[in-house]
Biopython code that builds the backbone (N, CA, C, O; Angstrom):
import numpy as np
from Bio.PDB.StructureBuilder import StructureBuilder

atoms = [
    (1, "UNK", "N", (6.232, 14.878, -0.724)),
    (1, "UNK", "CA", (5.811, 15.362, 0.578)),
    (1, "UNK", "C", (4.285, 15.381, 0.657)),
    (1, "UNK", "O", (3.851, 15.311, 1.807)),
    (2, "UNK", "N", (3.249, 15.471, -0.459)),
    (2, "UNK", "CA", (2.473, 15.896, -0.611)),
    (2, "UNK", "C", (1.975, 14.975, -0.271)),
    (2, "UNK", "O", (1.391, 15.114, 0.804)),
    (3, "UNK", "N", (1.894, 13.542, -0.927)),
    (3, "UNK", "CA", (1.591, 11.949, -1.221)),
    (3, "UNK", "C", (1.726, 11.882, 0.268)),
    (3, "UNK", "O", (0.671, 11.994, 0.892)),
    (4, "UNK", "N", (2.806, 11.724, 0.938)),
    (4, "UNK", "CA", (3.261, 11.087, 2.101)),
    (4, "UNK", "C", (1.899, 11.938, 3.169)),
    (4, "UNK", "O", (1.140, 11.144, 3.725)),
    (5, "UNK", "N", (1.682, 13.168, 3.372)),
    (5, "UNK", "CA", (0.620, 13.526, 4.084)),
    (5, "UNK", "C", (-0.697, 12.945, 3.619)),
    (5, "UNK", "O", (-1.576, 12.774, 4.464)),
    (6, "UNK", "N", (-0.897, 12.651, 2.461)),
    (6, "UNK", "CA", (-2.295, 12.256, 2.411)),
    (6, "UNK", "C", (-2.537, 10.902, 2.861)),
    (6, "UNK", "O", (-3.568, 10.454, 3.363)),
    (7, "UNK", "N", (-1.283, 10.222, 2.574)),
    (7, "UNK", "CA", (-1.081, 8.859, 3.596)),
    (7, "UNK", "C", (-1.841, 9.096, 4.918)),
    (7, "UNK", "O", (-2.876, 8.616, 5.379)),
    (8, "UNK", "N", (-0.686, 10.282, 5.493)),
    (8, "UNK", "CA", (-1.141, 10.293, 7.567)),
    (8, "UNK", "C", (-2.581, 10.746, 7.181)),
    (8, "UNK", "O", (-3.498, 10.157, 7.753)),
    (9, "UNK", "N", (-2.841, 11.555, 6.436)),
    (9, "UNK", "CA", (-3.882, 11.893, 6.589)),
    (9, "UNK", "C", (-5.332, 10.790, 6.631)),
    (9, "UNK", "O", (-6.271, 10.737, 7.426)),
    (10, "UNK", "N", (-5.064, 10.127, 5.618)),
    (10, "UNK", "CA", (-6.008, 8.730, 5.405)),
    (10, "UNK", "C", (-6.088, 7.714, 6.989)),
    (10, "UNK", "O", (-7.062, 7.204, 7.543)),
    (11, "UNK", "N", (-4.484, 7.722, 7.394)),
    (11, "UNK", "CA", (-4.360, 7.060, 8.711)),
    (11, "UNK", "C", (-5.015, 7.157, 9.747)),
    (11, "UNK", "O", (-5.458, 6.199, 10.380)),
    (12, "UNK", "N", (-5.211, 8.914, 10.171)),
    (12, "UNK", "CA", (-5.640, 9.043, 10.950)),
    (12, "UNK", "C", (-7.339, 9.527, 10.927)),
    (12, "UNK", "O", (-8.088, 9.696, 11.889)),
    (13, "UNK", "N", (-7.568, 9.647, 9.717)),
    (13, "UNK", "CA", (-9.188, 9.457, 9.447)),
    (13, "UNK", "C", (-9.933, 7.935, 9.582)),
    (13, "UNK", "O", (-11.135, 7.722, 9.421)),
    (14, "UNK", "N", (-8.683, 6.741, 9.987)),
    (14, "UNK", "CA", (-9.504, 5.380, 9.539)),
    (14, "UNK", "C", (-10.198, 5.205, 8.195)),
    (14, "UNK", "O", (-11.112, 4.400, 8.015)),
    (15, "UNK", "N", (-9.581, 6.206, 7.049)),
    (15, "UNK", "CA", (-10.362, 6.150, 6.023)),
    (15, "UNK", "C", (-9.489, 5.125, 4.848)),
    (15, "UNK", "O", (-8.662, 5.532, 4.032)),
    (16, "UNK", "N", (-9.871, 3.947, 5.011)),
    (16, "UNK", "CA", (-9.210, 2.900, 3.970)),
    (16, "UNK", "C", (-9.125, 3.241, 2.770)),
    (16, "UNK", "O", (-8.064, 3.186, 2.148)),
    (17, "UNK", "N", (-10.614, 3.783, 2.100)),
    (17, "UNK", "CA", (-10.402, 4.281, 0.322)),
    (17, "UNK", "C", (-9.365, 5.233, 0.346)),
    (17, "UNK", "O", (-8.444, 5.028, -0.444)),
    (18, "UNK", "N", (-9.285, 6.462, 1.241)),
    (18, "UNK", "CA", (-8.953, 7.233, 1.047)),
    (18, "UNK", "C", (-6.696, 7.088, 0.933)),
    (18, "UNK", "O", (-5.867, 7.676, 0.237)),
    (19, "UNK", "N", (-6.586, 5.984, 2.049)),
    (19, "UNK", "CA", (-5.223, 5.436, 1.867)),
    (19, "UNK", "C", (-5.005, 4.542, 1.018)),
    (19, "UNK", "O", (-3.806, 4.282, 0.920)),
    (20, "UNK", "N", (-5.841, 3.809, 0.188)),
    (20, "UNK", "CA", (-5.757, 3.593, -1.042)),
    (20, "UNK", "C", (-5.084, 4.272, -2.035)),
    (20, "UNK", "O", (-4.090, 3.951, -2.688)),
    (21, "UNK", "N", (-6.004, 5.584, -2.057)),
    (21, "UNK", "CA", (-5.258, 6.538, -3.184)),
    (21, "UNK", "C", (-4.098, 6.942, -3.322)),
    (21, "UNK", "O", (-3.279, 6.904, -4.241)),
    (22, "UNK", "N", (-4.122, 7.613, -1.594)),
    (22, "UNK", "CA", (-2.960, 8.032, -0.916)),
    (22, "UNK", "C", (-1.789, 7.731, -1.475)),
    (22, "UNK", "O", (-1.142, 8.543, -2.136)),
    (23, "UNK", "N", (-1.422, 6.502, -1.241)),
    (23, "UNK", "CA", (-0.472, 5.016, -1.498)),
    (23, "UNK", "C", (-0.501, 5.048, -3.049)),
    (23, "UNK", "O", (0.632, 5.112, -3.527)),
    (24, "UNK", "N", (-1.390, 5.024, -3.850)),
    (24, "UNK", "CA", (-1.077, 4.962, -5.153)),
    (24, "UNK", "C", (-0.624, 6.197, -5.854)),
    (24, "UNK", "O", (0.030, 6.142, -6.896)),
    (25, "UNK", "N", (-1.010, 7.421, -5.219)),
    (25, "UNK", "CA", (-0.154, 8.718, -5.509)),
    (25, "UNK", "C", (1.259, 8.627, -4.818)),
    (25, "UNK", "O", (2.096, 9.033, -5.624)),
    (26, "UNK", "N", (1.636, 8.381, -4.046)),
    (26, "UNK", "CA", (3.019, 8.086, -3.386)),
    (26, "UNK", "C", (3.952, 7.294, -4.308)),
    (26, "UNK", "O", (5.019, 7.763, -4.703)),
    (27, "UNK", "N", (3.430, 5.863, -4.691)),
    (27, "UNK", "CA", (3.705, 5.053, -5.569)),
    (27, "UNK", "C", (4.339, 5.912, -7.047)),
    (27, "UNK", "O", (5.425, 6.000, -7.619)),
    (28, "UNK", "N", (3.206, 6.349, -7.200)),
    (28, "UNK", "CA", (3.595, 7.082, -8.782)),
    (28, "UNK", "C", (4.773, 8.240, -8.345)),
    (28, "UNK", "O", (5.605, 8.600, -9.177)),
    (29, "UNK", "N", (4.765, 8.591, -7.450)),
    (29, "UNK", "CA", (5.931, 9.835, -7.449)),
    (29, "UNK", "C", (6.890, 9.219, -7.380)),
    (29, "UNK", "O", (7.842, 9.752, -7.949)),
    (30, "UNK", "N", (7.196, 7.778, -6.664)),
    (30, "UNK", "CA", (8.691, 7.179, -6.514)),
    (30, "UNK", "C", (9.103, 6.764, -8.000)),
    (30, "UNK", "O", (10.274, 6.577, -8.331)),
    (31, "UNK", "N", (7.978, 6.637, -8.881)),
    (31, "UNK", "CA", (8.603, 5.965, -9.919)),
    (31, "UNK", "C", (8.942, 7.524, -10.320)),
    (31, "UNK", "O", (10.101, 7.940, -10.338)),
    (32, "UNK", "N", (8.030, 8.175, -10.577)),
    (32, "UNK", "CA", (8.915, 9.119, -11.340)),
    (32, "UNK", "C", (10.104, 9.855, -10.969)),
    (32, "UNK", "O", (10.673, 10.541, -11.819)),
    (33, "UNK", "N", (10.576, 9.773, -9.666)),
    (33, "UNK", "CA", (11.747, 9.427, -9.078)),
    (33, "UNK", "C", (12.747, 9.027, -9.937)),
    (33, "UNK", "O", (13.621, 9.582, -10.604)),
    (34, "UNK", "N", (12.253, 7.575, -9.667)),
    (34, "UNK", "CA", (13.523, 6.579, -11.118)),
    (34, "UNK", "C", (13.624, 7.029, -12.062)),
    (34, "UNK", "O", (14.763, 7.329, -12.419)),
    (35, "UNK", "N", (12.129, 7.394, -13.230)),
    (35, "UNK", "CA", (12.699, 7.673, -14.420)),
    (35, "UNK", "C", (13.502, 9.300, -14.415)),
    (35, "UNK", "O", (14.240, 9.504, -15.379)),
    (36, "UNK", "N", (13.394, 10.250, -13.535)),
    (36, "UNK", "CA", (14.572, 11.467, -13.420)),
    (36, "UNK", "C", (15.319, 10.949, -13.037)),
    (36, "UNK", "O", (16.377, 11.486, -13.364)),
    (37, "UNK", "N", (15.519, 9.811, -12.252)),
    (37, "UNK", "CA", (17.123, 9.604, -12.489)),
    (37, "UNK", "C", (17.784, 8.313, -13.248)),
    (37, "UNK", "O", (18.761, 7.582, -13.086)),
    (38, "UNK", "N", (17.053, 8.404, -13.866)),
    (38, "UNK", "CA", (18.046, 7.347, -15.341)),
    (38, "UNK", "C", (18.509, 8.654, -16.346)),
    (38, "UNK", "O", (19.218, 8.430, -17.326)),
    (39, "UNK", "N", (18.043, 10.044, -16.015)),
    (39, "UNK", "CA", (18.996, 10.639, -16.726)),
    (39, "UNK", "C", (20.162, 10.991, -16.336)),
    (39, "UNK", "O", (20.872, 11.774, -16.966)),
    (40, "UNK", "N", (20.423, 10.536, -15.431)),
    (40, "UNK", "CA", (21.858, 10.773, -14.353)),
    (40, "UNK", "C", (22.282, 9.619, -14.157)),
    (40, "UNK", "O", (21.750, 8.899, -13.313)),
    (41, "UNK", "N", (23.489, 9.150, -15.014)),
    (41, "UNK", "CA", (24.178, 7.704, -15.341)),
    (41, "UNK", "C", (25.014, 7.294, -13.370)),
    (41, "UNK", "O", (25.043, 6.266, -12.694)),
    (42, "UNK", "N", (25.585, 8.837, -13.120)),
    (42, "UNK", "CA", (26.350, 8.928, -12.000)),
    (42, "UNK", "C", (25.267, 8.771, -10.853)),
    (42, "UNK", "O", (25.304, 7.684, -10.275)),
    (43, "UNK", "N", (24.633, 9.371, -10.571)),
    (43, "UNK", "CA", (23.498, 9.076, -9.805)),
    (43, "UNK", "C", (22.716, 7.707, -9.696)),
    (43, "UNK", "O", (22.139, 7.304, -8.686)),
    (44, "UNK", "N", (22.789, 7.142, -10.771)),
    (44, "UNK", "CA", (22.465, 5.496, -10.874)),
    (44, "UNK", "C", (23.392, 4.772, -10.226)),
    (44, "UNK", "O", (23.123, 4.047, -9.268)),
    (45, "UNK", "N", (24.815, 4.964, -10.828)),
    (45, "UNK", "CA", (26.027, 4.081, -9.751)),
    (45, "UNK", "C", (26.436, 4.598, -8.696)),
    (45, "UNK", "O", (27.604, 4.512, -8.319)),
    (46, "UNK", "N", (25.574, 5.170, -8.116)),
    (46, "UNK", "CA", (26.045, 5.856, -6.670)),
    (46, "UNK", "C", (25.335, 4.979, -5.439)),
    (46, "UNK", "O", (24.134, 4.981, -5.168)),
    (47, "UNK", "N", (25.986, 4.516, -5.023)),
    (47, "UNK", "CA", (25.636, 3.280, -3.429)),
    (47, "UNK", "C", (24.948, 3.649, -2.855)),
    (47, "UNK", "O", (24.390, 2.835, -2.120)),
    (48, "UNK", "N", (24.428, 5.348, -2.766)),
    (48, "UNK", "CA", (23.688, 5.736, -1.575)),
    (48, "UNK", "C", (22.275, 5.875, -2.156)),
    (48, "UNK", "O", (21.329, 6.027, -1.384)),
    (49, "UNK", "N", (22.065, 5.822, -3.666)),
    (49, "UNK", "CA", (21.305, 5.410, -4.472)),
    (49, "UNK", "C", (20.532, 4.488, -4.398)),
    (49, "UNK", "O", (19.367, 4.311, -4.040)),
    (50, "UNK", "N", (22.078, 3.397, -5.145)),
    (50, "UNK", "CA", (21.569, 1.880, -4.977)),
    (50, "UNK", "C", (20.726, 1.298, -3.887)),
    (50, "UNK", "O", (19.718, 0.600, -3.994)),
    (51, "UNK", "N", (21.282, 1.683, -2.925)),
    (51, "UNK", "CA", (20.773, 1.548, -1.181)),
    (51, "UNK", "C", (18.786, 2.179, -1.367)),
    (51, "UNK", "O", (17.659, 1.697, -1.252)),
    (52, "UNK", "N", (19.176, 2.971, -1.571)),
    (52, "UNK", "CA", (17.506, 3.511, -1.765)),
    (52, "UNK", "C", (16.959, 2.883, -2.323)),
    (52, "UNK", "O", (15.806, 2.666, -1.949)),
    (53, "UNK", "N", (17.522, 2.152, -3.674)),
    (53, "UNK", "CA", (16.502, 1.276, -4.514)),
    (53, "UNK", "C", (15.629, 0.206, -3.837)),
    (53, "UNK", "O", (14.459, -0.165, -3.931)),
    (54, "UNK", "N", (17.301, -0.310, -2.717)),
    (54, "UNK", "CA", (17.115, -1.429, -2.480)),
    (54, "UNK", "C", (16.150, -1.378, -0.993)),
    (54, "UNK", "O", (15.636, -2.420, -0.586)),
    (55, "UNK", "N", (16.020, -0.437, -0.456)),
    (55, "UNK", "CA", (14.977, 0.199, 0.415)),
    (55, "UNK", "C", (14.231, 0.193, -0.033)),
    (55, "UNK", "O", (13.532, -0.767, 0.292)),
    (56, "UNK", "N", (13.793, 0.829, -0.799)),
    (56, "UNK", "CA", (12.296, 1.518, -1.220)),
    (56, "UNK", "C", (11.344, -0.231, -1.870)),
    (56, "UNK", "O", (10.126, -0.398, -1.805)),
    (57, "UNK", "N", (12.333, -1.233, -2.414)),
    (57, "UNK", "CA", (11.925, -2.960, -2.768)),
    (57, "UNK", "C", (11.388, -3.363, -1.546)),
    (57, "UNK", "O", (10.296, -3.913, -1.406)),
    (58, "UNK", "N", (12.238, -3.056, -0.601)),
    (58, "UNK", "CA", (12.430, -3.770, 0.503)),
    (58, "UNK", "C", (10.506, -3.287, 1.145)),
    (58, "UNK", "O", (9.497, -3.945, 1.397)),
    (59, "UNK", "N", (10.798, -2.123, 1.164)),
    (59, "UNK", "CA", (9.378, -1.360, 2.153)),
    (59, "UNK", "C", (8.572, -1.683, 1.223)),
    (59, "UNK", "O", (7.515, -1.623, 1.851)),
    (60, "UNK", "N", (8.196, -2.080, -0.155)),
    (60, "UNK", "CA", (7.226, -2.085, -1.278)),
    (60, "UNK", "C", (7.205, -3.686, -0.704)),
    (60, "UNK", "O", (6.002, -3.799, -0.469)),
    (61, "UNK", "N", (7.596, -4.520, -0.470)),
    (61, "UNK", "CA", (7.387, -6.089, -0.372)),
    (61, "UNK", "C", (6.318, -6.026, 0.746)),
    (61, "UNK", "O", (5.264, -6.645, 0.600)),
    (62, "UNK", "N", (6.648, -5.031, 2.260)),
    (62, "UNK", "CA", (6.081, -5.227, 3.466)),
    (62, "UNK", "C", (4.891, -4.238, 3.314)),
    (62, "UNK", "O", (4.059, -4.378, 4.210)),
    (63, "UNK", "N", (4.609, -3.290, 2.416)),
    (63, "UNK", "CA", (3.391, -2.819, 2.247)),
    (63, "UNK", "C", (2.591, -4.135, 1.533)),
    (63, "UNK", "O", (1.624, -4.645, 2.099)),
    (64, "UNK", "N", (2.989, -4.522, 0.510)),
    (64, "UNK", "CA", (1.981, -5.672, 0.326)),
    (64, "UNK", "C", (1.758, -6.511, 1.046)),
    (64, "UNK", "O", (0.704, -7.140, 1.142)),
    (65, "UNK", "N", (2.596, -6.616, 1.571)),
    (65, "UNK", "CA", (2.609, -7.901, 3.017)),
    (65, "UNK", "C", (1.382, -7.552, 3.929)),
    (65, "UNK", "O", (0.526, -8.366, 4.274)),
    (66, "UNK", "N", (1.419, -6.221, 4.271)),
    (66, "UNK", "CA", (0.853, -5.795, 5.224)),
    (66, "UNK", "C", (-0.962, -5.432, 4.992)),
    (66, "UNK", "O", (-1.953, -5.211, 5.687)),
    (67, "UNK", "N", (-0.548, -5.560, 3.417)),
    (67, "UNK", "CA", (-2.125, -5.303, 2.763)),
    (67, "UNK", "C", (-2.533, -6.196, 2.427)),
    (67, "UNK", "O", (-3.688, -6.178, 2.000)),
    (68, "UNK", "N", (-1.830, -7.344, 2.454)),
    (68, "UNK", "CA", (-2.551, -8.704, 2.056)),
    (68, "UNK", "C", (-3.164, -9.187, 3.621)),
    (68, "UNK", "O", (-4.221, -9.813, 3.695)),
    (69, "UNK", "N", (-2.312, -8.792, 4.923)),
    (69, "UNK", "CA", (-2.635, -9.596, 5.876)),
    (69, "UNK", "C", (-3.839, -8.751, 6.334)),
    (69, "UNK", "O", (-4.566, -9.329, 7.142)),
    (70, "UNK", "N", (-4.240, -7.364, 5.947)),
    (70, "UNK", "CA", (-5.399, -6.850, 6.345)),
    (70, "UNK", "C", (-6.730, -7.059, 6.019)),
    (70, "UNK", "O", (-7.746, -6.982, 6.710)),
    (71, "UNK", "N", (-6.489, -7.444, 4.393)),
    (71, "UNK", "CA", (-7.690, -8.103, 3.856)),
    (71, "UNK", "C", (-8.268, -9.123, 4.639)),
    (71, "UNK", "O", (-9.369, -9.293, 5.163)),
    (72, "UNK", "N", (-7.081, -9.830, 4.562)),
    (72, "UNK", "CA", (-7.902, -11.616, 5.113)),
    (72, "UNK", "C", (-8.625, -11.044, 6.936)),
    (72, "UNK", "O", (-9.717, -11.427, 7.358)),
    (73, "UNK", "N", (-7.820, -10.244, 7.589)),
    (73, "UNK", "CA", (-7.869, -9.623, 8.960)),
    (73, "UNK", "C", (-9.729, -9.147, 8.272)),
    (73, "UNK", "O", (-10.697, -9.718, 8.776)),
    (74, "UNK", "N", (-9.871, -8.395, 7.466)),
    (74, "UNK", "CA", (-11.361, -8.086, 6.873)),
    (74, "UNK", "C", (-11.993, -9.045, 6.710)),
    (74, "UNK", "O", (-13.086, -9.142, 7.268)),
    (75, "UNK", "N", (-11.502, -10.052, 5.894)),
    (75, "UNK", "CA", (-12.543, -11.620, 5.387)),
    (75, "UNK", "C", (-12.799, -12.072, 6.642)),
    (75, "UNK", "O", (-13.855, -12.655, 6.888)),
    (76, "UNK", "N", (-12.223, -11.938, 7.213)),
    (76, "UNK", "CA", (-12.130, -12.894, 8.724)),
    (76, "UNK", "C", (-13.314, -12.536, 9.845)),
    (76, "UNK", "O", (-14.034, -13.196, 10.593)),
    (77, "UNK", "N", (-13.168, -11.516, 9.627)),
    (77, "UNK", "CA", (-14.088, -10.083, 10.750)),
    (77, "UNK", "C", (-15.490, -10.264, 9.843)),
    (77, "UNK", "O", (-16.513, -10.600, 10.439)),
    (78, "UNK", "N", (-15.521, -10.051, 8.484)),
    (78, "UNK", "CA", (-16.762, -10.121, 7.873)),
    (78, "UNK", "C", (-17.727, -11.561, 7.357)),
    (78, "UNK", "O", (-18.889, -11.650, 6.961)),
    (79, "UNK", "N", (-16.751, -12.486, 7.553)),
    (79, "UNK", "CA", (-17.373, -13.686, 7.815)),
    (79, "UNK", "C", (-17.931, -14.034, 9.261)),
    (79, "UNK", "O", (-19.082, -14.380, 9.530)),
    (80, "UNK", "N", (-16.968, -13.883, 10.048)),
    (80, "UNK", "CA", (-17.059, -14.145, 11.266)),
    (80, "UNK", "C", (-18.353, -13.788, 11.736)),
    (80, "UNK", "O", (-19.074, -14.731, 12.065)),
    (81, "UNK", "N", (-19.000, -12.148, 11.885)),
    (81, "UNK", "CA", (-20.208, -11.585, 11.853)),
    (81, "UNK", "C", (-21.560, -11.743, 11.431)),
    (81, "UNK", "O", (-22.560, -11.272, 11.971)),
    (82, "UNK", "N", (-21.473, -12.608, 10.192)),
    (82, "UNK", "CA", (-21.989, -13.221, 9.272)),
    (82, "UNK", "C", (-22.791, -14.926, 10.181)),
    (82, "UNK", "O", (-23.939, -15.325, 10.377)),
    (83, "UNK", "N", (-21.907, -15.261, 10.376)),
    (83, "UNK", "CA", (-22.322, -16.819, 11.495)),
    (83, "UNK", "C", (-23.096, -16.806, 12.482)),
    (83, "UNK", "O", (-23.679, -15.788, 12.856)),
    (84, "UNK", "N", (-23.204, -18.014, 13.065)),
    (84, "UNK", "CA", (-24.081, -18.176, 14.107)),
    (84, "UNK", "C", (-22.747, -18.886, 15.107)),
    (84, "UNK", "O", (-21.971, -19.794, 14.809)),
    (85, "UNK", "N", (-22.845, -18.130, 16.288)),
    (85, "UNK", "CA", (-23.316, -17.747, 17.306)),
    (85, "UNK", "C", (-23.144, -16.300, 17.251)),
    (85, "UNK", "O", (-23.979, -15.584, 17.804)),
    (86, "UNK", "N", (-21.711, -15.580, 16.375)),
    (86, "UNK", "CA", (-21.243, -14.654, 16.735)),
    (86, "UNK", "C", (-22.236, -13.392, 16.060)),
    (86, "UNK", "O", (-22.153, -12.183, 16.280)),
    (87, "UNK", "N", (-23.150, -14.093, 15.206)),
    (87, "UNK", "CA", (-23.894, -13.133, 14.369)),
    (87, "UNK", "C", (-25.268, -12.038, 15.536)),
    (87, "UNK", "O", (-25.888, -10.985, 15.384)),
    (88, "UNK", "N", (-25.163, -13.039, 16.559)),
    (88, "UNK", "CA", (-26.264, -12.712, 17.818)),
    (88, "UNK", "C", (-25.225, -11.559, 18.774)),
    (88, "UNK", "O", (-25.544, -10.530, 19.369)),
    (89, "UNK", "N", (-24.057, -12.152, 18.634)),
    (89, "UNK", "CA", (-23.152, -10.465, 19.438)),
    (89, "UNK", "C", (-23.199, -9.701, 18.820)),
    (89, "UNK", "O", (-23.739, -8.708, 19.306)),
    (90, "UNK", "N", (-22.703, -9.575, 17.364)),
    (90, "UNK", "CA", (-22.295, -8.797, 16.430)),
    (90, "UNK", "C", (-23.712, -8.160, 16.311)),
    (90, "UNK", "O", (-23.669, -7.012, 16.753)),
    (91, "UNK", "N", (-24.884, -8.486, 15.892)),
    (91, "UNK", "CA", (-26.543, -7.785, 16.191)),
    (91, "UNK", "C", (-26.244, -6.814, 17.590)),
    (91, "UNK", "O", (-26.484, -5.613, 17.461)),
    (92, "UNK", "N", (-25.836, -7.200, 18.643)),
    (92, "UNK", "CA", (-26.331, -6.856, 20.084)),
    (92, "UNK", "C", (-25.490, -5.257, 20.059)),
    (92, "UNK", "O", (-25.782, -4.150, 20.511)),
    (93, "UNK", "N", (-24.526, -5.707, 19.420)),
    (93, "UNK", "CA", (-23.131, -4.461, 19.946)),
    (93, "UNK", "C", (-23.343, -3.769, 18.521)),
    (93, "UNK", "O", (-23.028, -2.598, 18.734)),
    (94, "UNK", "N", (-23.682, -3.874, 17.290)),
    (94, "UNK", "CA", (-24.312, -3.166, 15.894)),
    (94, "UNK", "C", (-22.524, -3.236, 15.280)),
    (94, "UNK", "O", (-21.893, -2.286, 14.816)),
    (95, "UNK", "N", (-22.070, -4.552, 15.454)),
    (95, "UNK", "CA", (-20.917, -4.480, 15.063)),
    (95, "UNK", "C", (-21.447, -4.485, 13.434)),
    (95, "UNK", "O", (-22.592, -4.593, 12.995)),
    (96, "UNK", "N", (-19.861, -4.287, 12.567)),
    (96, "UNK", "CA", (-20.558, -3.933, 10.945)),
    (96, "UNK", "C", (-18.957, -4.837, 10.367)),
    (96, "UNK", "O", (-18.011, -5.306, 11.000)),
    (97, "UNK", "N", (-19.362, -4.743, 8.499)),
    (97, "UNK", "CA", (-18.404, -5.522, 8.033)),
    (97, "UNK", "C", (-17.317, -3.722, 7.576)),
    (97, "UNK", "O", (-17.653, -2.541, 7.488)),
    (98, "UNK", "N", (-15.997, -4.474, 7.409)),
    (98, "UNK", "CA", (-14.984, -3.872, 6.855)),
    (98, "UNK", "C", (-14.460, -3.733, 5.443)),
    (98, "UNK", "O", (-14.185, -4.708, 4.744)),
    (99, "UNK", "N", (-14.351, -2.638, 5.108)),
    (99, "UNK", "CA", (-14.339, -2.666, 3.725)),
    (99, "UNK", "C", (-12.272, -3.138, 3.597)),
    (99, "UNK", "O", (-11.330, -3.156, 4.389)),
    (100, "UNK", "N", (-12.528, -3.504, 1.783)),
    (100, "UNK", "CA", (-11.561, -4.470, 1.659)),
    (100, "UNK", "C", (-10.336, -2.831, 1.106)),
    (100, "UNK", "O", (-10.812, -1.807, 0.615)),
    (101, "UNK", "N", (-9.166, -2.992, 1.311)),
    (101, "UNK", "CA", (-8.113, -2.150, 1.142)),
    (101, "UNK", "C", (-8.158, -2.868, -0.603)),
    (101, "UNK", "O", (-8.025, -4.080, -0.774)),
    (102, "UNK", "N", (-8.359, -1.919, -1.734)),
    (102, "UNK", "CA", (-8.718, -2.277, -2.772)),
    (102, "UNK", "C", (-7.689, -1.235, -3.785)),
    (102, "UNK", "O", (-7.370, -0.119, -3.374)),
    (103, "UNK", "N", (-7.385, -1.576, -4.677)),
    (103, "UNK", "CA", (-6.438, -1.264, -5.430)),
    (103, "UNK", "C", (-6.824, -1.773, -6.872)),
    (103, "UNK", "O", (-7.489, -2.771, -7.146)),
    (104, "UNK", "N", (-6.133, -0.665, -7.911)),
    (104, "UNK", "CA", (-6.609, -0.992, -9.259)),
    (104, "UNK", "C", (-4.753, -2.348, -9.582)),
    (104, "UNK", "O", (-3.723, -2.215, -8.920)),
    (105, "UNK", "N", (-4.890, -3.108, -10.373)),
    (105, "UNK", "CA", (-4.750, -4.001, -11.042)),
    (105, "UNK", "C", (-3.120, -3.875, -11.259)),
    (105, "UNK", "O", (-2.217, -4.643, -10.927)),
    (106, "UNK", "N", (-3.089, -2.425, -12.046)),
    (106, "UNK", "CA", (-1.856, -1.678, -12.598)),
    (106, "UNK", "C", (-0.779, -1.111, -11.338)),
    (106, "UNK", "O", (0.428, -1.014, -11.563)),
    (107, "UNK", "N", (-1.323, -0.789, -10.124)),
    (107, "UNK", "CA", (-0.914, -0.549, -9.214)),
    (107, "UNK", "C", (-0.309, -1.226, -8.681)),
    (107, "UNK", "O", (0.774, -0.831, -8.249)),
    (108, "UNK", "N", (-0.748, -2.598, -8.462)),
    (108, "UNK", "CA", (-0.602, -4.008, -7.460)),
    (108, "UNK", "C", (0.351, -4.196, -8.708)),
    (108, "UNK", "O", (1.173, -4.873, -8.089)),
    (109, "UNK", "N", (0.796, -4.139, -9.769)),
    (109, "UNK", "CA", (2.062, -5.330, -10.342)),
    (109, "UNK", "C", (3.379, -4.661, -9.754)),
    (109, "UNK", "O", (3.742, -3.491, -9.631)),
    (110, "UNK", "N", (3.882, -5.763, -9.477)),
    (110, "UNK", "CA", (5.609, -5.632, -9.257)),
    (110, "UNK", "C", (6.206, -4.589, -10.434)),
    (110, "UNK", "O", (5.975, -4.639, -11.642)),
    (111, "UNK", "N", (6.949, -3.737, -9.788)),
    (111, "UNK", "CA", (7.602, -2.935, -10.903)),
    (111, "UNK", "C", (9.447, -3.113, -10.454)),
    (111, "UNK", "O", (10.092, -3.114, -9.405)),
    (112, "UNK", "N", (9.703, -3.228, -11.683)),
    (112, "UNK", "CA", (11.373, -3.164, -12.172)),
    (112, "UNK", "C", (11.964, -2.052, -11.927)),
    (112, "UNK", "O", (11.845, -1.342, -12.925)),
    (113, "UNK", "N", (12.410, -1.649, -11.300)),
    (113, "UNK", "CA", (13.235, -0.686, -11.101)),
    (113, "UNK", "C", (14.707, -1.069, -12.228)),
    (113, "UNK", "O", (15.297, -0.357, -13.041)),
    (114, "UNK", "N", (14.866, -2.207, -11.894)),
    (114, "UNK", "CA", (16.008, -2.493, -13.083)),
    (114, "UNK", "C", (15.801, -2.135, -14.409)),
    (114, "UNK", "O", (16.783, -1.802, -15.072)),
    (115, "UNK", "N", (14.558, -2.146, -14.975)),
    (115, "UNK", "CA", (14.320, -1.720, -15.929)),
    (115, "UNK", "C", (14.278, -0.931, -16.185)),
    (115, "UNK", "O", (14.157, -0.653, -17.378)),
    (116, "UNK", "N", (14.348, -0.029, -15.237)),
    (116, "UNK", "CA", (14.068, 1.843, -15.492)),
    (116, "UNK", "C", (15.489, 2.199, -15.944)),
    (116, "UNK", "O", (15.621, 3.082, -16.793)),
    (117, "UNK", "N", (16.828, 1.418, -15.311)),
    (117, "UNK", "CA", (17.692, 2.220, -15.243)),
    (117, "UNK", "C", (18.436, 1.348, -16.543)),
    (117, "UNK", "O", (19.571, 1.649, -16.914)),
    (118, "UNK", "N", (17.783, 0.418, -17.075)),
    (118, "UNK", "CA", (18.320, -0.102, -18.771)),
    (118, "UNK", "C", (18.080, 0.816, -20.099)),
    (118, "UNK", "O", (18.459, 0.418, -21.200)),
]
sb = StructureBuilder()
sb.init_structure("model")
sb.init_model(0)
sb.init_chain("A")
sb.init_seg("    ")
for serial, (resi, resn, name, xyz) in enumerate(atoms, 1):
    if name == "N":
        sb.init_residue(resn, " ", resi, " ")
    sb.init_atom(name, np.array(xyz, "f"), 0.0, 1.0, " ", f" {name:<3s}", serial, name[0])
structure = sb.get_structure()
């Protein structure tokens, strides 16, 4: 619950580092999620479970999705600004560059959930 507010919270500050973290504290609570329940064999073969696993893959694919398409949405905006003609608007209106949605290394790898429950 805690994770999930610092999410909205990051959201509605426009503060990118700060939903960075957010997201990587969220992250770590789902896993530890899994590993409490690989001590529950019944709770592992339970469908309404399984279903969650297969949710929680599902929403973990479209967060990266969604963080990969923001970056380039950044490269794009911070090049763009950078050029000529648009570099003479971007001066006029004090437009600025966007920082990149950045993540440590360990965070960004695919994790096994299958493996948790072997």
């Amino acid at each position: 619950m805690l994770a999930r507010s610092g999410v909205s919270n990051a959201l509605g500050k426009s503060d990118v580092r700060a939903l960075g973290k957010a997201e990587t504290v969220m992250r770590q609570g789902l896993m530890n999620l899994f590993a409490v329940a690989e001590a529950y064999p019944d709770l592992k073969a339970n469908a309404s479970f399984q279903s969650l696993q297969k949710r929680i893959s599902q929403l973990e694919n479209n967060i990266a999705d969604r963080r990969e398409f923001y970056n380039e949405s950044v490269n794009l905006n911070n090049v763009r600004i950078e050029q000529f003609p648009d570099v003479i608007i971007a001066s006029f209106f004090n437009f600025k560059g966007f920082d990149l949605l950045e993540f440590e290394e360990s965070v960004l790898a695919d994790v096994s959930i299958k493996e948790l429950f072997e």
